[in-house]
MARBA-3410 file (N, C-alpha, C, O; in Angstrom, 1 decimal):
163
-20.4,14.5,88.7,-19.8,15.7,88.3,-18.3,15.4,88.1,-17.9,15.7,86.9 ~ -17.4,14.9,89.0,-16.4,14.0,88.6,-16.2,13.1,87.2,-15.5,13.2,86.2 ~ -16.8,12.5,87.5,-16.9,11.5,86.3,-16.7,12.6,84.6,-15.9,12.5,83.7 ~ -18.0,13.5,84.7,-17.9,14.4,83.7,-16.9,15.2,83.0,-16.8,15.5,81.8 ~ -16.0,15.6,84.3,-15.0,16.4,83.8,-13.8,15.6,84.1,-12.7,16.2,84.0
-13.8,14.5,84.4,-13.1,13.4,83.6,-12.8,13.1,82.3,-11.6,13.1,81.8 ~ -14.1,12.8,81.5,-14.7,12.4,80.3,-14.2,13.8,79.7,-13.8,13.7,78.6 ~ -14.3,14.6,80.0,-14.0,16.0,79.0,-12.6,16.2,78.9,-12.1,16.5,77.8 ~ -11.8,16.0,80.1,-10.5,16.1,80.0,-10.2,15.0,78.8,-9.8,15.2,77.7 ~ -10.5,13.7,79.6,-9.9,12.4,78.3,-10.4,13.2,77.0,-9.6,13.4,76.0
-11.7,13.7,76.9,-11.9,13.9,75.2,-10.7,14.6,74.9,-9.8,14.0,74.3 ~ -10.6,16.1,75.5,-9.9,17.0,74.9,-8.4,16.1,74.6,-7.9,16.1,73.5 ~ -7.7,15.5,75.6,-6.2,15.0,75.4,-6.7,14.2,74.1,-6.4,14.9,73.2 ~ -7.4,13.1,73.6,-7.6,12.6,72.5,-7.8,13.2,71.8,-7.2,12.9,70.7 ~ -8.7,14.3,71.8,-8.9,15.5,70.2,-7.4,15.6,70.0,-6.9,15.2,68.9
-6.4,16.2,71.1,-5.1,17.0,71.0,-4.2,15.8,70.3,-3.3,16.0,69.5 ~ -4.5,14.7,70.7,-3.1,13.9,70.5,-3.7,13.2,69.1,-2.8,12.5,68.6 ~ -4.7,13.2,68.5,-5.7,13.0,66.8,-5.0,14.2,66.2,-4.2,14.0,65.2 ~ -5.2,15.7,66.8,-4.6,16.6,65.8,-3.0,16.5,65.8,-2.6,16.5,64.6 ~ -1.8,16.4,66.7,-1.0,15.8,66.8,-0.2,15.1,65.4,0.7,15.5,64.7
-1.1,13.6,65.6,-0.8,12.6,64.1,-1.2,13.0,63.4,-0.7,12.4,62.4 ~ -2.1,13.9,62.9,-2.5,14.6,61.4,-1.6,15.8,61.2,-1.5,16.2,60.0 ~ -1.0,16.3,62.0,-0.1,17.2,61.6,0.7,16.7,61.4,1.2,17.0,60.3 ~ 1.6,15.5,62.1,3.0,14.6,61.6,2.8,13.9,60.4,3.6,14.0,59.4 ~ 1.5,13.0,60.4,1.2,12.4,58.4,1.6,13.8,57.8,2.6,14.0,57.2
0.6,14.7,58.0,0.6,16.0,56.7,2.5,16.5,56.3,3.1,16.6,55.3 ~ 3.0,16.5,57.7,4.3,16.9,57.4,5.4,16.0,56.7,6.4,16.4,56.1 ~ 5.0,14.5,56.9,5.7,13.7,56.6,5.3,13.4,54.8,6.1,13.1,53.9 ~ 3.7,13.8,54.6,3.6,13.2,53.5,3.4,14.5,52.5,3.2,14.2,51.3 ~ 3.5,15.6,52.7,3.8,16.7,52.3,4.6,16.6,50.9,5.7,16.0,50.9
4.1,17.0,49.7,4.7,17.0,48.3,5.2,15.0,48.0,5.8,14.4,47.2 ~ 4.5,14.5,49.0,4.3,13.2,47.8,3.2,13.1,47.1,2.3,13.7,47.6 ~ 2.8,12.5,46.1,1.7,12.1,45.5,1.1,10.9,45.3,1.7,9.8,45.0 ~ -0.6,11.3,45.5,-1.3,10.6,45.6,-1.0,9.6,44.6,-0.6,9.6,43.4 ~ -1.4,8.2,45.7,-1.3,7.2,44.2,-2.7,7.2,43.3,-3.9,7.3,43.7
-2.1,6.9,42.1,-3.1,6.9,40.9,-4.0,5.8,41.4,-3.7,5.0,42.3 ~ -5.6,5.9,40.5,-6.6,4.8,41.1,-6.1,4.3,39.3,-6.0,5.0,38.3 ~ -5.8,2.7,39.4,-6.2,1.9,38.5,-7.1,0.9,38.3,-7.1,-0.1,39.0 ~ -8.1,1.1,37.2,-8.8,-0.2,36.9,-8.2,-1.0,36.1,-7.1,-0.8,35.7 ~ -9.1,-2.1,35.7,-8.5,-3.5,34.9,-9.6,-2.9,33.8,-10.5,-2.1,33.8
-9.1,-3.8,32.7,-9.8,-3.5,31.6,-11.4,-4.0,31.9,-12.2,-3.2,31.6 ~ -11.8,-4.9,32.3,-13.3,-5.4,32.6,-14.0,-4.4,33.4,-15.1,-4.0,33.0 ~ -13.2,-3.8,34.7,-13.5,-2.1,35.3,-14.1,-1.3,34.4,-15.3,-1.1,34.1 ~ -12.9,-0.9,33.8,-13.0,-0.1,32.6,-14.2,-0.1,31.9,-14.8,1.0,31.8 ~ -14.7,-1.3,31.3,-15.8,-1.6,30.5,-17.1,-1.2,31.0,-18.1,-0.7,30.5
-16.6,-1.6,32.2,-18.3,-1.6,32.9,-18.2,0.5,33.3,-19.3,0.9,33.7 ~ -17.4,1.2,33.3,-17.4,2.6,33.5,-18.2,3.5,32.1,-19.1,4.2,31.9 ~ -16.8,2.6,31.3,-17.4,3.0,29.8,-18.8,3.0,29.2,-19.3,3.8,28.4 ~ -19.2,1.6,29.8,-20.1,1.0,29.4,-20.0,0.3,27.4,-21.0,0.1,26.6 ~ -18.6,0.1,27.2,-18.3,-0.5,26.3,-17.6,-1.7,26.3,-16.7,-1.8,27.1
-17.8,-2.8,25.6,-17.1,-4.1,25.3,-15.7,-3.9,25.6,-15.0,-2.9,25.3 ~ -14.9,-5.5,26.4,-13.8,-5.3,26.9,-12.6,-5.1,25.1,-11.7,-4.4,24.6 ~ -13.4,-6.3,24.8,-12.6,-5.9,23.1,-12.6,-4.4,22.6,-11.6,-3.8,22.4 ~ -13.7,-4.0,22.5,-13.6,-2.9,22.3,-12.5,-1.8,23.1,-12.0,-0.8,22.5 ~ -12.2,-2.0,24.6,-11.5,-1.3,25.5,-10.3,-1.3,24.7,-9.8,-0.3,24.2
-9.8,-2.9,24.5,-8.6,-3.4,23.9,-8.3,-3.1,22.6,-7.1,-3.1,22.4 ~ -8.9,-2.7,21.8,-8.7,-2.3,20.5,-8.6,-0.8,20.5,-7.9,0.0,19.9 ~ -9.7,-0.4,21.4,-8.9,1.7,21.8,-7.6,2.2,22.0,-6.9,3.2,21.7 ~ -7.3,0.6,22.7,-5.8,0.8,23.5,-4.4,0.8,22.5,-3.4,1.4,22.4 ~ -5.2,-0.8,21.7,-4.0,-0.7,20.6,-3.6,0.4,19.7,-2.5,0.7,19.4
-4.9,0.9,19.1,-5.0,2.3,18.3,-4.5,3.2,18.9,-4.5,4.3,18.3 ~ -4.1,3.1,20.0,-3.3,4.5,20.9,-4.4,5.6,21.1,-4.1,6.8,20.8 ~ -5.6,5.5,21.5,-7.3,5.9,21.5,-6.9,6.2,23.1,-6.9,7.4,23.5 ~ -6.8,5.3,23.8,-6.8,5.0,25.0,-5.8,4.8,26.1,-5.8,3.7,26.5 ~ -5.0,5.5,26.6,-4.1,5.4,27.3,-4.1,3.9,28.6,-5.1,3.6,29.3
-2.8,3.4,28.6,-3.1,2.4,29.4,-1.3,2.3,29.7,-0.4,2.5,28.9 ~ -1.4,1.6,31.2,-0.2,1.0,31.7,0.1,-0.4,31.8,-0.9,-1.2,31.9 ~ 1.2,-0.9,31.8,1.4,-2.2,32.1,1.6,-2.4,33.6,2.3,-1.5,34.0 ~ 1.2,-3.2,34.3,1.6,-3.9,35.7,1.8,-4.8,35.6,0.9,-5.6,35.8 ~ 3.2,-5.4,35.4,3.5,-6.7,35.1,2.8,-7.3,34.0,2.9,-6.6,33.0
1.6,-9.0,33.8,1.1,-9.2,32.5,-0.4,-8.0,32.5,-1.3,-8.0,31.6 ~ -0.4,-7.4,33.3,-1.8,-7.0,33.2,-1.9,-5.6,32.7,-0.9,-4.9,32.7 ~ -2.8,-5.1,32.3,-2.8,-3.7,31.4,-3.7,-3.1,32.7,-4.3,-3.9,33.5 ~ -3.8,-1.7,32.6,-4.0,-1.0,33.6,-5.0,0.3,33.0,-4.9,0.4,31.8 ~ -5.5,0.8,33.5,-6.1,2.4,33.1,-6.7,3.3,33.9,-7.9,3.3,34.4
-5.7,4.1,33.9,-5.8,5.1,35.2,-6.9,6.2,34.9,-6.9,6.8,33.9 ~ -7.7,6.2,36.0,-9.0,7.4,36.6,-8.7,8.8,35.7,-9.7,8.9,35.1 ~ -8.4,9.1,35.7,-7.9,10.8,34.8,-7.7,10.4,33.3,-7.7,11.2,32.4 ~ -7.6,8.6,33.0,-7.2,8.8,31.6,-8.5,8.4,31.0,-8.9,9.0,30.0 ~ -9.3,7.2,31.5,-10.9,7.2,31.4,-11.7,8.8,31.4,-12.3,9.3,30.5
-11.4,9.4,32.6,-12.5,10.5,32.5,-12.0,11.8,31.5,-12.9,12.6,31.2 ~ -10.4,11.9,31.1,-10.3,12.2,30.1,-10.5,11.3,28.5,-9.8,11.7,27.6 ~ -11.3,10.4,28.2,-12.0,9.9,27.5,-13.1,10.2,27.0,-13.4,10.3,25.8 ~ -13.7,10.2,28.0,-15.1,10.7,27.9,-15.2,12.4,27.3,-16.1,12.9,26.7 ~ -14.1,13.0,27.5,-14.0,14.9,27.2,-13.5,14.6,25.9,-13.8,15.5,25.2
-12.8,13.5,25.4,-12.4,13.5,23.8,-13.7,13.0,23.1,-14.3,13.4,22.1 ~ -14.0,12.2,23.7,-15.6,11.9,22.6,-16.4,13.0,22.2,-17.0,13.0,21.1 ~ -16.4,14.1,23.2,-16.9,15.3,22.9,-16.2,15.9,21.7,-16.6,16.2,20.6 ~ -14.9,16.2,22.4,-14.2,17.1,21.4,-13.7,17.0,20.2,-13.7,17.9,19.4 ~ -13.2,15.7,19.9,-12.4,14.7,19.1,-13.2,13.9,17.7,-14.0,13.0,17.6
-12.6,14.7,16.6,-13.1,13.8,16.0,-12.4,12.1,15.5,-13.0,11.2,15.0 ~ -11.2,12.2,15.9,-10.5,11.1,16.0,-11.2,9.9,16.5,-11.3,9.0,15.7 ~ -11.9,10.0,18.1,-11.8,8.9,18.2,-13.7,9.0,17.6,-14.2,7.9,17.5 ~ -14.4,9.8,17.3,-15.9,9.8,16.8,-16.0,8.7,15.3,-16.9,8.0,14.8 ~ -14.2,9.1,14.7,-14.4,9.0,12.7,-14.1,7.6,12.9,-14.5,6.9,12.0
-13.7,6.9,13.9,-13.4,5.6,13.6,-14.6,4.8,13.2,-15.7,5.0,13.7 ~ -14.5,4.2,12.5,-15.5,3.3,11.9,-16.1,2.1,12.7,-15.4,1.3,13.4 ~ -17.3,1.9,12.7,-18.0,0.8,13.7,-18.5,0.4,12.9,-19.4,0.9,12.2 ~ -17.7,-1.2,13.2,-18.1,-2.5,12.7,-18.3,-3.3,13.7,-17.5,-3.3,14.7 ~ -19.5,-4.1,13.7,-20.3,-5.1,13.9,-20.1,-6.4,13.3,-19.9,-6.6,12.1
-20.2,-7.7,14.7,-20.0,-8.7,14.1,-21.6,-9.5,13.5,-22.7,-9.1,13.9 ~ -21.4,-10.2,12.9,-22.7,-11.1,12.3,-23.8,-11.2,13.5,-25.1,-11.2,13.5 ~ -22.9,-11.5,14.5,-23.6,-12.3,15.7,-24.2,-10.9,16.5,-25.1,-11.1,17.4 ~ -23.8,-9.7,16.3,-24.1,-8.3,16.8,-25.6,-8.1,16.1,-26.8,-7.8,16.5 ~ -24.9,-8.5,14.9,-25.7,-7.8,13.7,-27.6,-8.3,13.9,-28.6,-7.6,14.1
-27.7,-10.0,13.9,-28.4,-11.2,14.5,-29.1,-10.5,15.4,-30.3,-10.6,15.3 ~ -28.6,-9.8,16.5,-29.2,-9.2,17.7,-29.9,-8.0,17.5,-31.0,-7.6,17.9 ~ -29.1,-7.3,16.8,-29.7,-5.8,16.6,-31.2,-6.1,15.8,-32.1,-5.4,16.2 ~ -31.4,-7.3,14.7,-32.0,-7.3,13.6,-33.6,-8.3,13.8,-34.6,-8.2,13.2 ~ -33.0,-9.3,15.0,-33.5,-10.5,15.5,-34.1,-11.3,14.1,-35.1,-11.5,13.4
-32.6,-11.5,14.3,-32.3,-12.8,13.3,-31.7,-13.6,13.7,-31.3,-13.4,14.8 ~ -31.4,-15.2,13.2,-30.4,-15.8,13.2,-29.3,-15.2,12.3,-29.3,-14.7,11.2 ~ -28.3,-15.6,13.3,-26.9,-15.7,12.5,-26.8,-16.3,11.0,-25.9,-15.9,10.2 ~ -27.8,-17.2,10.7,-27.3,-17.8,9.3,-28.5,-17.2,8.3,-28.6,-17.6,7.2 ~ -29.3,-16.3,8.8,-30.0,-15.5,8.2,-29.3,-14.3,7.9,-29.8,-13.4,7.2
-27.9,-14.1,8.7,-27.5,-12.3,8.8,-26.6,-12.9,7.5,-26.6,-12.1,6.6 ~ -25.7,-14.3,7.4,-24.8,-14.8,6.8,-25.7,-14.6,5.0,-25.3,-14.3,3.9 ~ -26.9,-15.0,5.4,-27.4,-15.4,3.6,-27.4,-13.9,3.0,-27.3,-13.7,1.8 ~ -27.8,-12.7,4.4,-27.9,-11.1,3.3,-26.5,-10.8,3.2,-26.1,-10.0,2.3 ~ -25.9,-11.2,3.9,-24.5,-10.5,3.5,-23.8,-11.4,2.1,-23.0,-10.9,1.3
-24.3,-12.9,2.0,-23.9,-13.5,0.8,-24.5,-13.0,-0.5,-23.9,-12.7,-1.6 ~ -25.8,-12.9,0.0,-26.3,-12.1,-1.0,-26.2,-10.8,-1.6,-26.4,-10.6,-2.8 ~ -25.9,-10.0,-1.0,-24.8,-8.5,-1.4,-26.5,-7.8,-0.6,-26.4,-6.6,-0.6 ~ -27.7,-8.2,0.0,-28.3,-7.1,0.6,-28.0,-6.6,2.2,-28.7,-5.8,2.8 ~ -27.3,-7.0,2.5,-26.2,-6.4,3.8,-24.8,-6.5,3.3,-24.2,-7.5,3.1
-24.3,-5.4,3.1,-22.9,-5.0,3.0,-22.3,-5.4,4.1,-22.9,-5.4,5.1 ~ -20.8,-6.1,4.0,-20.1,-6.3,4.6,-18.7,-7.1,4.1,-18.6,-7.3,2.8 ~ -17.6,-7.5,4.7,-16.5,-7.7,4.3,-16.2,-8.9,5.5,-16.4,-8.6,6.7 ~ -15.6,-10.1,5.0,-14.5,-11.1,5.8,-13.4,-11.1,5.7,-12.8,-10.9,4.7 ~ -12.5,-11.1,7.1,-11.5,-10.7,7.9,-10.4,-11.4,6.9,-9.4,-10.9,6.3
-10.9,-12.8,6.7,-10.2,-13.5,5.7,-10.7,-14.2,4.6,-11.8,-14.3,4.3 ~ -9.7,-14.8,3.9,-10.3,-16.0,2.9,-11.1,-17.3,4.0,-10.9,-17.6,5.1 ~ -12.0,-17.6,2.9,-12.0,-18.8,4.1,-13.6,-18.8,3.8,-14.3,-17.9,3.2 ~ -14.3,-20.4,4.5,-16.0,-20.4,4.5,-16.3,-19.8,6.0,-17.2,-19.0,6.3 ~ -15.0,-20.3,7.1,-15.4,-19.5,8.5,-15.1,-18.3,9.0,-15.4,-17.7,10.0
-14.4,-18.2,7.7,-13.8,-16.2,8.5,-14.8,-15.1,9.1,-15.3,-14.2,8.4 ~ -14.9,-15.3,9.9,-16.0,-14.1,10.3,-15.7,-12.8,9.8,-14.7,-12.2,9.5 ~ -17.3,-12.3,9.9,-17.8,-11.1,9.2,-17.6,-10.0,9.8,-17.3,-10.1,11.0 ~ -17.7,-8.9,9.2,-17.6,-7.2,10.0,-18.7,-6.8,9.1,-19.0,-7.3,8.0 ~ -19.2,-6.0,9.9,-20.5,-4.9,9.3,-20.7,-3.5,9.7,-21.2,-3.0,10.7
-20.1,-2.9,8.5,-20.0,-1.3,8.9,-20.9,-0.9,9.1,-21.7,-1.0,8.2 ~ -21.6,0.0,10.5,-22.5,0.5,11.1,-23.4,1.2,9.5,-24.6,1.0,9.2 ~ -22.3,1.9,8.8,-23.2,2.7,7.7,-23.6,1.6,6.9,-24.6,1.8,6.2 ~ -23.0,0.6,6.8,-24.3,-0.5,6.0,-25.4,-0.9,6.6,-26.5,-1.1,6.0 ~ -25.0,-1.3,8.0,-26.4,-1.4,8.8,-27.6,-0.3,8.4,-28.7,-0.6,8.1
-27.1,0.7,8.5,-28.4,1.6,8.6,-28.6,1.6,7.4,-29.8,1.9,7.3 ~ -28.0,1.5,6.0,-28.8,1.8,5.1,-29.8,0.5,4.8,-30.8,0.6,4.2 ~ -29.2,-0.7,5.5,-29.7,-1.8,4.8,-31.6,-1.5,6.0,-32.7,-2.0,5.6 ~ -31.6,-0.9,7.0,-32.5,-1.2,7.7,-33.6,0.0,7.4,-34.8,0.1,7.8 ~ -32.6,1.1,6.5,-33.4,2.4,5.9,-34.4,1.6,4.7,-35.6,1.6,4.7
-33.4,0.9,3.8,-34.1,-0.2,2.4,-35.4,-0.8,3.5,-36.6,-0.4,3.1 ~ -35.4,-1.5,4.4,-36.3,-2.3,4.6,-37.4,-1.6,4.8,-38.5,-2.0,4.3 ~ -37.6,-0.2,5.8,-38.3,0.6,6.2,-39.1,1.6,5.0,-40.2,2.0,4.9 ~ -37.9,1.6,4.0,-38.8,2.4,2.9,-39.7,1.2,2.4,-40.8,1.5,2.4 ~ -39.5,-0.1,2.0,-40.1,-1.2,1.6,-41.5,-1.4,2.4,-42.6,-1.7,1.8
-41.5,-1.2,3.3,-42.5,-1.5,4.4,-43.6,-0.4,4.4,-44.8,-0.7,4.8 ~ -43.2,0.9,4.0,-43.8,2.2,4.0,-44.3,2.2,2.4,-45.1,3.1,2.0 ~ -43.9,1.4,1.6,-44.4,1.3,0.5,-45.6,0.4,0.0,-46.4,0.6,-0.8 ~ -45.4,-0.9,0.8,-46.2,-1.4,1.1,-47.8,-1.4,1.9,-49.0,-1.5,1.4 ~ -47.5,-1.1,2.9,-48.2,-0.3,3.6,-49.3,1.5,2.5,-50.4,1.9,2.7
-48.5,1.9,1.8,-49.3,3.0,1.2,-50.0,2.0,-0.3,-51.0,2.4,-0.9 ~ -49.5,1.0,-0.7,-50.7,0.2,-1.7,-51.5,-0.3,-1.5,-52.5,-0.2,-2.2 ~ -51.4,-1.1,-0.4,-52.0,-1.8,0.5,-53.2,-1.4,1.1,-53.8,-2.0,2.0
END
């Protein structure tokens, strides 16, 4: 019986002297602000679920808000999840154009790369090089992708009805 109201007293002085330091933090930290949550651009990616280049080229286009921390770039929680509310709203960042590299293209199409290189030499995949050059890598406008894979599918559906 002792022992009990022992144990009750100790609780309650520990409840009292717990509420105590939460009233001294609250008063001390009263009208400061919370620090911001930063991720790294690889964070970022994996939230987005988009390519780190891709992060990095939102950023350059001023798409994407971001901070410096010394060499490292930053992107704060409120400016990601206000990201996601502009894709909704925004045609800005919707009109930007998506391009695709050869080696994207290869995957989407299951091809080799030097099979993606002969339709685009050949003018039946549209597309444009970054530079002069035999290695300059390729870009492939999403809207040529689809038409070039609309061409194949009507081809196939044509086939298929002579056939």
């Amino acid at each position: 019986m002792r022992n009990r109201k022992f144990k009750d007293k100790t609780n309650e002085l520990n409840e009292e002297v717990l509420r105590e330091i939460e009233d001294d933090f609250e008063a001390r930290t009263e009208g400061l602000e919370k620090p911001a949550i930063l991720y790294t651009i690889e964070e970022a990616s994996g939230i987005l679920g988009i390519s780190e280049k891709e992060i990095i080229r939102l950023i350059h286009l001023k798409r994407l808000p971001s901070i410096r921390v010394g060499k490292f770039i930053k992107l704060k929680k409120e400016d990601i999840d206000g990201f996601f509310e502009r894709i909704g709203s925004e045609k800005d960042v919707l009109g930007a154009p998506i391009l695709y590299t050869a080696e994207q293209v290869a995957k989407i199409l299951q091809l080799t790369v030097d099979n993606v290189w002969k339709l685009l030499k050949s003018g039946k995949l549209k597309g444009f090089q970054l530079r002069n050059g035999i290695r300059s890598p390729w870009r492939i406008p999403s809207d040529s992708l689809d038409d070039y894979i609309q061409r194949r599918m009507d081809k196939k559906k044509e086939e298929i009805r002579r056939g």
